[in-house]
VOBA-1610 file (N, C-alpha, C; in pm, whole numbers, padded with zeros to 5 digits, always signed):
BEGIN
Unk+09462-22211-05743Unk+09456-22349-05789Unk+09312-22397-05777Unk+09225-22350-05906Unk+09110-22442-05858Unk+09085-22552-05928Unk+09007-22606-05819Unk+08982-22775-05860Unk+09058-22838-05829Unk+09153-22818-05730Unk+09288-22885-05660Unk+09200-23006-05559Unk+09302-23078-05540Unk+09258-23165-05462Unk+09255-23099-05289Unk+09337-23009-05319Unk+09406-22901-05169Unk+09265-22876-05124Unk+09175-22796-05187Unk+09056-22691-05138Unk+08960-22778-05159Unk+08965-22918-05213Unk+08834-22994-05194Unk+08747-22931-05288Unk+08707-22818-05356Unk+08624-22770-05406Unk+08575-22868-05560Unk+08666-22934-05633Unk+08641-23001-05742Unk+08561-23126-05693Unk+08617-23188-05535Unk+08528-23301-05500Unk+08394-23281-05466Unk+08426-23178-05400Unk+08266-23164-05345Unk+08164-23096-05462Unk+08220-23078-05574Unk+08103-23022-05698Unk+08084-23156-05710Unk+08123-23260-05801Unk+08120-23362-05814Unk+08015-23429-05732Unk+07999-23406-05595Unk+07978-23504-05486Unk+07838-23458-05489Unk+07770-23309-05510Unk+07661-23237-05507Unk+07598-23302-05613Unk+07725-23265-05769Unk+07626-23363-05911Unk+07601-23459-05910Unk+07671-23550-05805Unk+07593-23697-05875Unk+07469-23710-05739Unk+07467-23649-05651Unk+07325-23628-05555Unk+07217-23545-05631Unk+07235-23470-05651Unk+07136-23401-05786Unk+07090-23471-05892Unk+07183-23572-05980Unk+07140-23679-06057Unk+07051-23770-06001Unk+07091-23819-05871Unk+07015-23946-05809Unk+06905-23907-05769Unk+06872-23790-05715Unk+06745-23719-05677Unk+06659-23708-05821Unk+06723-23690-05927Unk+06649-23648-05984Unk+06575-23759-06096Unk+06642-23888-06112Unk+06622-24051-06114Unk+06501-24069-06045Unk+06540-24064-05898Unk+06418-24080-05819Unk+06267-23987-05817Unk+06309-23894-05850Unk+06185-23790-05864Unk+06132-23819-05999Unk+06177-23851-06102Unk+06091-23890-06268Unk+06029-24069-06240Unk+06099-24137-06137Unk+06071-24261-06093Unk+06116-24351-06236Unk+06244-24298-06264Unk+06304-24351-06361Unk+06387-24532-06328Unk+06424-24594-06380Unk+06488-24736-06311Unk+06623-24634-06232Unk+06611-24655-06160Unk+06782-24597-06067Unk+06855-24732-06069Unk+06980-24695-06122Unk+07104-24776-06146Unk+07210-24728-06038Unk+07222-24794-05922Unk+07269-24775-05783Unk+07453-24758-05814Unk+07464-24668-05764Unk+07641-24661-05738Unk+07681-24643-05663Unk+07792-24713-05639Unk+07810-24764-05509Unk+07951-24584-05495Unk+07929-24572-05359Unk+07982-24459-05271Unk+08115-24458-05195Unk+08159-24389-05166Unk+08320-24417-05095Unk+08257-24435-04952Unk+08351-24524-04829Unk+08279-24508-04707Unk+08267-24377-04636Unk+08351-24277-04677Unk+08323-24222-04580Unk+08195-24091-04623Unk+08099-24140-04703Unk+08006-24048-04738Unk+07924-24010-04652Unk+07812-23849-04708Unk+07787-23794-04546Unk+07598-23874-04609Unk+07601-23966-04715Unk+07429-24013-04732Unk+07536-24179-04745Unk+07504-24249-04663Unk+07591-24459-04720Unk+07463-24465-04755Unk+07477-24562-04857Unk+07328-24666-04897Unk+07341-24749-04746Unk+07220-24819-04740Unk+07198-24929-04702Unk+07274-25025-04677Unk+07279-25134-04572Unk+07364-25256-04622Unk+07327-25330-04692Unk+07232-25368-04705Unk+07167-25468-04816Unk+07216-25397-04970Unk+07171-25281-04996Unk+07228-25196-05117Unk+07391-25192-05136Unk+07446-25186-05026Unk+07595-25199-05085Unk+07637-25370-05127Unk+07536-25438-05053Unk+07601-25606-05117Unk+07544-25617-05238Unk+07401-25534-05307Unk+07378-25567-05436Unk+07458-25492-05511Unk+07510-25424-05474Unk+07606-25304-05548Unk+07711-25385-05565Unk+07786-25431-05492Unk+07910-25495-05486Unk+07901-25649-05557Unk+07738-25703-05535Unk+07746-25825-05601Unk+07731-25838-05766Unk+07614-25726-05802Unk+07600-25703-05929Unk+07771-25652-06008Unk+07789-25584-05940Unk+07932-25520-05993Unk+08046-25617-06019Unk+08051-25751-05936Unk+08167-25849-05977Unk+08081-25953-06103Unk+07995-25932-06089Unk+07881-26046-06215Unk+07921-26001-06331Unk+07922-25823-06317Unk+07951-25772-06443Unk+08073-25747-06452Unk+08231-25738-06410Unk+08335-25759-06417Unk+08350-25914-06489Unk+08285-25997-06404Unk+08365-26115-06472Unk+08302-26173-06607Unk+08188-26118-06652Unk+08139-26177-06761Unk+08230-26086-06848Unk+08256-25961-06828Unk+08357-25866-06941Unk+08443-25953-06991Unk+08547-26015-06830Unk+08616-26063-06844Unk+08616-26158-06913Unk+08572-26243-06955Unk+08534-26360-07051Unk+08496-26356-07152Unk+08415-26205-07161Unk+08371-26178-07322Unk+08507-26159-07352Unk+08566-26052-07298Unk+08714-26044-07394Unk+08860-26153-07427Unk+08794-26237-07288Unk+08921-26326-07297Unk+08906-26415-07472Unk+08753-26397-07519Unk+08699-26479-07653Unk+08748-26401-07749Unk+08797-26263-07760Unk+08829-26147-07868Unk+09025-26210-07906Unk+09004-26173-08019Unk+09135-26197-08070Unk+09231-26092-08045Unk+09328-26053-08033Unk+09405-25952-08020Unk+09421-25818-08102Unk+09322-25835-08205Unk+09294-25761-08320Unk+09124-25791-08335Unk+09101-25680-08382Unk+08975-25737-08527Unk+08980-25646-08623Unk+08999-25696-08763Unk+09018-25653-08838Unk+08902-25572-08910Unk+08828-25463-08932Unk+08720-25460-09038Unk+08742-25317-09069Unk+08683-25330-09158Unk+08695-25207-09261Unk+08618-25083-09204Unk+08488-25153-09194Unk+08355-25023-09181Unk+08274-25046-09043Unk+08226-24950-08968Unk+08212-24933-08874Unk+08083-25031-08801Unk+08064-25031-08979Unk+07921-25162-08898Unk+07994-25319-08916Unk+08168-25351-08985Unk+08171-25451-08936Unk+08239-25493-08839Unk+08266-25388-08765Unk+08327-25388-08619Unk+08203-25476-08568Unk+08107-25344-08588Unk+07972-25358-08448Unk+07944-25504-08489Unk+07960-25547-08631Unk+07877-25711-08630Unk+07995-25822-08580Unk+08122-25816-08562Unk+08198-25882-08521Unk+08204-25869-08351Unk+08132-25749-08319Unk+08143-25783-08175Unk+08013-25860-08080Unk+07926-25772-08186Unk+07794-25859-08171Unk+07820-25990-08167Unk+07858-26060-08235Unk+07880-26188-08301Unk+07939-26219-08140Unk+08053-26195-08146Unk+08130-26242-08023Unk+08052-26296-07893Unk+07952-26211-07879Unk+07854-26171-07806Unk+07754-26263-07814Unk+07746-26310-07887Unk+07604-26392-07919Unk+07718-26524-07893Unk+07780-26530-07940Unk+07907-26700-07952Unk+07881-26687-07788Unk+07913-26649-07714Unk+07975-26590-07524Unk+07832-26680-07539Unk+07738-26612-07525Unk+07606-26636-07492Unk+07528-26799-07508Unk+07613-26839-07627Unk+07545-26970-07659Unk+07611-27039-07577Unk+07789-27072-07576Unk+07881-27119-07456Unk+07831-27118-07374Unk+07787-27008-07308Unk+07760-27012-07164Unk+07634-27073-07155Unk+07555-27069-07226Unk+07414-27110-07187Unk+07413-27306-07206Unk+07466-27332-07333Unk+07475-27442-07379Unk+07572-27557-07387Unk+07686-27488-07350Unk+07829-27561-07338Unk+07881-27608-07180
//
């Protein structure tokens, strides 16, 4: 059974790739986009890093939440760019509300 949850072996590849990714963010001195970790990891961020982790992360939950609560239950379009301009749109409407309303 590999990759079972039994032998741990699928977690701990996983657990190596995304330490290999983050190392390797940090080594090009690329923007690192922080993710937040289970507690019982053998590297925790910071405490300060887990409250921006956790704070950024509900900012961006709840604005989703509101962009979509503005989406209709459908959108209708034909072609793929008038999806993208109806969501855009949506997007830009969210944006003026919030800023101006």
């Amino acid at each position: 059974m590999r990759g079972s949850k039994k032998d741990g072996f699928c977690n701990e590849v996983k657990y190596l790739i995304n330490l290999d990714i983050e190392r390797e963010i940090q080594y090009n001195k690329l923007k690192a986009i922080l993710i937040a970790r289970k507690s019982n990891t053998k590297q925790p961020h910071e405490p300060w890093q887990n409250f921006l982790i956790s704070d950024s992360r509900k900012r961006i939950e709840t604005t989703f939440s509101q962009i979509s609560s503005m989406f209709p239950k459908r959108i209708h379009a034909v072609t793929v760019d008038g999806f993208l301009m109806k969501v855009i749109l949506f997007i830009f409407v969210f944006t003026i509300n919030e800023k101006f309303l």
